[in-house]
C-alpha positions in Angstrom: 14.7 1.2 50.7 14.8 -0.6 47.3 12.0 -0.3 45.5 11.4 -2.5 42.3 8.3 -1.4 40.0 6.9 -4.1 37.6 4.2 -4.1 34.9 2.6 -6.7 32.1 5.6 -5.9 30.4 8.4 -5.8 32.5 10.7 -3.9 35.2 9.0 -0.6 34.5 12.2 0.9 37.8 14.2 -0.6 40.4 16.2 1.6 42.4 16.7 3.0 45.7 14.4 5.5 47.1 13.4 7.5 49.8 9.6 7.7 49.7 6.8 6.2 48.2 3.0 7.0 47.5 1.0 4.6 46.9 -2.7 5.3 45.7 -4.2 2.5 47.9 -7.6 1.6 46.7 -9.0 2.7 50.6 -6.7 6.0 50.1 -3.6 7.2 49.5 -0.5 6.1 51.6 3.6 6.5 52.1 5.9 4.0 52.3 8.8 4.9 54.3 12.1 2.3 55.0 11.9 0.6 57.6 8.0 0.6 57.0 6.0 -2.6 58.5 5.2 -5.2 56.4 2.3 -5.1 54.4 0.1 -6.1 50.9 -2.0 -3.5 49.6 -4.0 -2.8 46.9 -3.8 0.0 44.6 -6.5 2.2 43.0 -6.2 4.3 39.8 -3.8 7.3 40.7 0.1 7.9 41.0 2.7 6.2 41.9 5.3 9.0 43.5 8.6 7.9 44.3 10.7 9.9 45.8 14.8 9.9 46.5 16.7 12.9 47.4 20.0 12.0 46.1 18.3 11.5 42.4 18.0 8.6 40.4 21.6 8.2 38.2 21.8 4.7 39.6 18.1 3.7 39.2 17.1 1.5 36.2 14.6 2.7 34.4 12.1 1.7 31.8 13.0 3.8 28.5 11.1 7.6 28.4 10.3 7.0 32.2 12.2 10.3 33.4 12.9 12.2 37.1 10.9 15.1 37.5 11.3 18.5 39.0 14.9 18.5 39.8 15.4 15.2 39.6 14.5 13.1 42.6 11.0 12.6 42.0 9.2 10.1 39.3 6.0 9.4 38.7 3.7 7.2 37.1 -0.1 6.8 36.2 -1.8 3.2 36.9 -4.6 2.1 36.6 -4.8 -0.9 39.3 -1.8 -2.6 41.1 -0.7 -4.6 44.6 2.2 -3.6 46.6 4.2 -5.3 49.0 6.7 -4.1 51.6 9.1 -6.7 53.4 12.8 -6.3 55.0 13.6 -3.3 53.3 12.5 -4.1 50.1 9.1 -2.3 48.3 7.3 -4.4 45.2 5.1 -2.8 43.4 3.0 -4.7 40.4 1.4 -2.4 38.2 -0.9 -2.1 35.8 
């Protein structure tokens, strides 16, 4: 699925991926393609996202790195809202 991460001050990733855990402010929850459409709002925690092929084609804001090897990235926020439609994962973080 494509997933495109966005902050205050700007594309934070947009990519493809495989997985990805959302803290939901009711609890914690994967978004899978193909996944149903839905708006959700996020909670302080992680953001996980997940790809097993690694992210060499992913754009990604500078000193945001893979993890592990490679096909996992992470990131702390604070608050957020995501959205999941036709493929296609928004995230808005902040």
């Amino acid at each position: 699925m494509e997933v495109h991460i966005i902050s205050p001050e700007g594309d934070v990733f947009q990519g493809t991926a495989d997985a990805v855990f959302l803290p939901g402010t009711l609890g914690g929850f994967e978004v899978l393609d193909g996944h149903a459409p839905l708006v959700s709002t996020l909670g302080k925690g992680q953001v996980l996202v997940r790809r097993a092929a690694g992210f060499s084609d992913a754009r990604m804001r500078e000193g945001l790195a893979p993890q592990g090897e490679g096909t996992e990235l992470s990131l702390e926020v604070s608050s957020g809202v995501a959205q999941t439609s036709e493929g296609r994962l928004t995230v808005f973080i902040d």
